[in-house]
C-alpha positions in Angstrom: 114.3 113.6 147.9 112.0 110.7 148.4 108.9 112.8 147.7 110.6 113.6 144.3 111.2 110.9 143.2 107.1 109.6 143.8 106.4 112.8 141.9 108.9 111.5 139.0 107.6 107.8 138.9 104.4 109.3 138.8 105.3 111.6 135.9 106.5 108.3 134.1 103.6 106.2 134.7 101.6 109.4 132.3 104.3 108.5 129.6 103.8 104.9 129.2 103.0 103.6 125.7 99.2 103.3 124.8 97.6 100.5 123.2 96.1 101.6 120.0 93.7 99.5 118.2 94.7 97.9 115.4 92.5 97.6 112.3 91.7 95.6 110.4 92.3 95.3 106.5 89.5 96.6 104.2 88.0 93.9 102.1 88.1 95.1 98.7 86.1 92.2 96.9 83.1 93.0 95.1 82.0 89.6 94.6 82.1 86.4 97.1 84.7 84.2 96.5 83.8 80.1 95.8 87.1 78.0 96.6 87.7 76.0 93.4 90.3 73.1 92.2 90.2 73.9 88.5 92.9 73.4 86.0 93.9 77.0 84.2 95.7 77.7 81.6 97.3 81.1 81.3 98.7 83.6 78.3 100.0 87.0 77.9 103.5 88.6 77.9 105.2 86.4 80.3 104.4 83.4 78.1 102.2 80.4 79.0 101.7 78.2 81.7 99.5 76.3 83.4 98.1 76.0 86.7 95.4 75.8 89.1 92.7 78.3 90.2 92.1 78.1 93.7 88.7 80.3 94.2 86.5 81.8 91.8 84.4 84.5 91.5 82.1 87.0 88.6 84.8 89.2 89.1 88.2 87.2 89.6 90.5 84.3 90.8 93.2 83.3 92.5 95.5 80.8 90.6 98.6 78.8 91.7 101.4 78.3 89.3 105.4 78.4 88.7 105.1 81.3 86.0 106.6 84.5 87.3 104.1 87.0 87.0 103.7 90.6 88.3 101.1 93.0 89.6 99.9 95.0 86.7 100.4 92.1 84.4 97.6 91.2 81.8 96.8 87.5 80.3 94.3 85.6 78.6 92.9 83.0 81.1 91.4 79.5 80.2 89.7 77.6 83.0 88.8 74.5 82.8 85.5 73.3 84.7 84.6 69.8 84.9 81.3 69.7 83.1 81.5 72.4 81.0 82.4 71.5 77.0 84.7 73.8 76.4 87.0 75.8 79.0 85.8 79.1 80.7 87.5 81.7 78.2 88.6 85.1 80.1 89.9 87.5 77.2 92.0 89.6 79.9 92.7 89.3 83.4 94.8 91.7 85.5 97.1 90.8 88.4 95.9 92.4 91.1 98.6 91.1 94.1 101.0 88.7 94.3 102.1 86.4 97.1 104.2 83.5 96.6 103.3 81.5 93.5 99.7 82.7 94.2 98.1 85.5 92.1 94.5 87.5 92.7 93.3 88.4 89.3 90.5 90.7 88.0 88.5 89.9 85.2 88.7 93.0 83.0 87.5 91.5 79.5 85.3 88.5 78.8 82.1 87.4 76.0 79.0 88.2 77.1 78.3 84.4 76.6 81.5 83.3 78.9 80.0 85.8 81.5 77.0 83.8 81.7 78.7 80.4 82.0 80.6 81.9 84.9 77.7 82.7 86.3 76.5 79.5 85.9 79.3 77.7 87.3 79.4 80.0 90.4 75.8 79.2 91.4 77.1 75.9 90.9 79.7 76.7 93.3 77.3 78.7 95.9 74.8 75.5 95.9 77.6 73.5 96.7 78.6 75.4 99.7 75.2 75.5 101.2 74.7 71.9 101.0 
């Protein structure tokens, strides 16, 4: 009996649970992101609010604020930049995720002329960073 029982331990040691490597999430940013502390104003469907865009890039944001929105959702975004004359104009943005009272948007229309200031502020951004 006792040398079946070593046989069926033995058998049970085969069985145990494998670690299996856990990977890791697939960045899907094009562009890198510049953290930011700019005032935003948003508009679309859900109505109008303000808040506060917490990184930046050519491509998107993230912003903070108490308006409900929803993945899928489409606005008009207005970001204000200390420096600039008149705020960064984004004729559509689209909500990409949503945790919390944070949002990840993608830029999805904007002026040839608002791209450039973009551009402009996120070299602004990137020089920044490096010093």
């Amino acid at each position: 009996m006792a040398l079946l029982r070593k046989k069926r331990d033995l058998g049970k040691e085969h069985s145990r649970p494998r670690m299996i490597k856990e990977e890791l999430p697939v960045e899907k940013r094009q562009q890198p992101r510049f953290t930011s502390q700019f005032r935003s104003i948003i508009s679309g469907g859900q109505g109008e609010g303000q808040g506060r865009t917490l990184d930046l890039s050519t491509g998107g944001c993230m912003i903070e604020t108490d308006l409900p929105v929803g993945v899928g959702a489409s606005f008009e975004c207005r970001i204000y930049v200390p420096g600039l004359d008149w705020p960064l104009r984004i004729d559509e943005a689209q909500v990409r995720w949503v945790k919390g009272n944070t949002f990840g948007v993608q830029f999805t229309k904007i002026q040839p002329d608002e791209e450039t200031k973009l551009k402009q502020v996120i070299a602004g951004l990137d020089e920044e960073f490096k010093a």
